[in-house]
N, C-alpha and C positions, 0 to 999 in steps of 0.2 A: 227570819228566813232570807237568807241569799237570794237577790234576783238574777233571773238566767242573763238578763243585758248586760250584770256586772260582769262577765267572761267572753269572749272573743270565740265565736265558734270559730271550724276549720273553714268558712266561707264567708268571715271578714270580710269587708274592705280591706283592714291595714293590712291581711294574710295577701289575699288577691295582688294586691300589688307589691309587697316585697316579691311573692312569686312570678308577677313581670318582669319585675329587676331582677333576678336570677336569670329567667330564659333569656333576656337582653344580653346578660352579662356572658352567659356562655354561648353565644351564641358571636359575639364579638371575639369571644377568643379564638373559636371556629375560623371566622373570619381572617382575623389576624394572623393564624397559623397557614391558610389559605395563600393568604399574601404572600407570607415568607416561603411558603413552599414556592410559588411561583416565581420569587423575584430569583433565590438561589438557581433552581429550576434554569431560568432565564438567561445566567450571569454564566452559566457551567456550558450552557448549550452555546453559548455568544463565543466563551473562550474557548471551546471542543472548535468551533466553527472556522478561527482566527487561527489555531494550534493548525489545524488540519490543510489549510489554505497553505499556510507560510511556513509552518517548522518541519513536522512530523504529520504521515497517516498511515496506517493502513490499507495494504490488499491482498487476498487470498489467492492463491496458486493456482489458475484453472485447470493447467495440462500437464504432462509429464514430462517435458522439452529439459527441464533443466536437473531431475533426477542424477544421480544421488543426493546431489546437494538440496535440494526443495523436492518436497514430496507432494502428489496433488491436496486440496482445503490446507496446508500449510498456510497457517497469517504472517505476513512478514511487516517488518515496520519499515518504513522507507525516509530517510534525509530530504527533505524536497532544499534545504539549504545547499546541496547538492547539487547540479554544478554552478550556483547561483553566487555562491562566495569563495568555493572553492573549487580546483576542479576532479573532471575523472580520472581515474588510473586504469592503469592495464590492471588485470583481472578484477575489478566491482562488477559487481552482480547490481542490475539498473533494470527500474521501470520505465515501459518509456511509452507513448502512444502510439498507435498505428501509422506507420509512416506512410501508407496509401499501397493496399493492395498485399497484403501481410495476412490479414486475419478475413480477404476476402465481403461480401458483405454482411451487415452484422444487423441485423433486425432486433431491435430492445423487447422483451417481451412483455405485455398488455396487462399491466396491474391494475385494480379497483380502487378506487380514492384510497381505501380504507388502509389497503396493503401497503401503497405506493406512498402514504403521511406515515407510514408507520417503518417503511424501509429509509425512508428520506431521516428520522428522526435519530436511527438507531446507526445508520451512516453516520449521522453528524456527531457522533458521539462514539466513533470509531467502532460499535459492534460490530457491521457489517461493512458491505465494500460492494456494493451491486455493480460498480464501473469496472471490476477485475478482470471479466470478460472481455472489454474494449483496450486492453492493455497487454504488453507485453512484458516480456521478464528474462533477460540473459546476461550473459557475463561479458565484458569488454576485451575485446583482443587485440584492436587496434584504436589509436587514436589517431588525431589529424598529421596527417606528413607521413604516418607509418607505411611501408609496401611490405604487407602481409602477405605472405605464399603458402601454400601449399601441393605438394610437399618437398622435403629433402628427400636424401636419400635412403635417411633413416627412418621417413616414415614419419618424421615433426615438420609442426609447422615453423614458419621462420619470421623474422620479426626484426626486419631490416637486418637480414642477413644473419642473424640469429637466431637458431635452435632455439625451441622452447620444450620442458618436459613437463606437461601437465597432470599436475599429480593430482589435480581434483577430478578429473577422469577416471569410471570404473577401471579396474586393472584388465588390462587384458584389448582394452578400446581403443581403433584406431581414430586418432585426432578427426579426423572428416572422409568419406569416401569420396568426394565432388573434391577437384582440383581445382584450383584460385589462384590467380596473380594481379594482387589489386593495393593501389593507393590510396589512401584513405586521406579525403580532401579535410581541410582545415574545419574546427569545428561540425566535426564530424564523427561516427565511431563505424568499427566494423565487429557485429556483437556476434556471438555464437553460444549457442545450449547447452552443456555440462552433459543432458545425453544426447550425443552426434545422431545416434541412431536416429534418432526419433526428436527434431528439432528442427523446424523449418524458420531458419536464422540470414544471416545476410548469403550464406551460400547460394541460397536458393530463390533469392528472390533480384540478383544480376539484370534481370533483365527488365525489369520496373525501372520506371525515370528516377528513381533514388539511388538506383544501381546496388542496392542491396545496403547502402548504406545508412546511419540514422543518425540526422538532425541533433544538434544540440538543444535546439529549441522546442524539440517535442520529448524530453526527458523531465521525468515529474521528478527522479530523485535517485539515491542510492542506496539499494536496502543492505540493510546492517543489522537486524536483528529477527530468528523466527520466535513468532511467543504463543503461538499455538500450532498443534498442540502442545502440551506440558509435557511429553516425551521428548518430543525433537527440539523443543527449547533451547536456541543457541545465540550465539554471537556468528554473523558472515562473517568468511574471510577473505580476500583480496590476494590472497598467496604472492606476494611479496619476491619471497624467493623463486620463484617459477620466472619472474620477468626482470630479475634483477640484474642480467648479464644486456640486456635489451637498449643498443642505445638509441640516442634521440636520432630522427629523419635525418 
């Protein structure tokens, strides 16, 4: 007769612990997968972090000042290389910061740890843009040396003495209803909204110690591309031929 000690019940020893070494083992590769997820994790949010700072970011449209051409939640993607290696041109479409007294006072609104790690994360990884508020967004009409006017006799604006037709203006839109005769200092721009109507740009804000004008040094970049939504997905243009008759100061 076979004795029951010649067999190995299910609660061995030797069982017992090879089934240590199993939960050991999987539980290591848990780990190890852990690691990896973290380091990638880590290395993507580092280079999102570096990308965002120095090349390319994202921001969203707040208003309607630059209609037809940006629609409001429009995300645009912006050159911060822009005027940093290269510079601006007449018509770029350009973010730029608050040159003091523009967007008024601006109070951040009171998020919860929770939100505020969680807007902060999806920021850095270009999902969102919560600074879009604190920024502006128009197209360039004058650079430094230029004396921009308004108007001729036909109703355009002028651009050291020459007519401009701006064809990225609704049809039918006149160039500005507020009258202008101004210089625009060196390293400097005089920007205006795509819609006149409704676009509170250097026109109107004359009478601030910037004189309505804006800094080179407070432009994050030059946007160039809208990539949401997926309808209005486009490449900006610079319309080129709108300012190609325009000579220098």
């Amino acid at each position: 007769m076979t004795q029951l000690g010649q067999f190995e019940s299910p609660q061995s020893p030797k069982l017992r612990r090879k089934g240590r070494r199993w939960r050991r083992f999987r539980k290591n590769i848990f780990v190890s997968f852990l690691i990896d997820l973290i380091v990638i994790a880590g290395t993507a949010l580092v280079l999102s972090l570096l990308i965002k700072t120095f090349l390319i970011r994202t921001f969203f449209i707040p208003s309607g000042s630059m209609l037809e051409t940006l629609q409001i939640d429009d995300r645009i993607i912006v050159n911060k290389l822009i005027p940093g290696l290269s510079p601006i041109q007449h018509g770029d479409v350009v973010v730029f910061k608050d040159p003091g007294g523009w967007l008024g006072d601006y109070e951040a609104p009171a998020l919860d740890p929770i939100t505020a790690t969680t807007d902060w994360i999806l920021s850095a990884f270009g999902i969102t843009a919560p600074d879009s508020a604190q920024h502006l967004v128009k197209r360039v009409i004058g650079i430094g040396g230029d004396r921009v006017i308004c108007c001729d006799a036909d109703g355009k604006i002028t651009i050291n003495g020459t007519p401009i037709t701006e064809t990225y203006l609704e049809p039918g839109k006149e160039p500005s209803s507020v009258e202008f005769d101004v210089t625009v200092p060196e390293n400097s721009y005089w920007m205006m909204g795509d819609n006149r109507d409704n676009s509170a740009d250097s026109r109107f804000h004359m009478e601030l110690p910037s004189k309505g004008f804006v800094s080179n040094d407070i432009v994050d970049g030059k946007a160039f591309a809208i990539t949401w939504p997926f309808s209005n997905a486009s490449w900006l243009d610079n319309y080129p031929d709108v300012f190609k008759n325009v000579p220098k100061p």
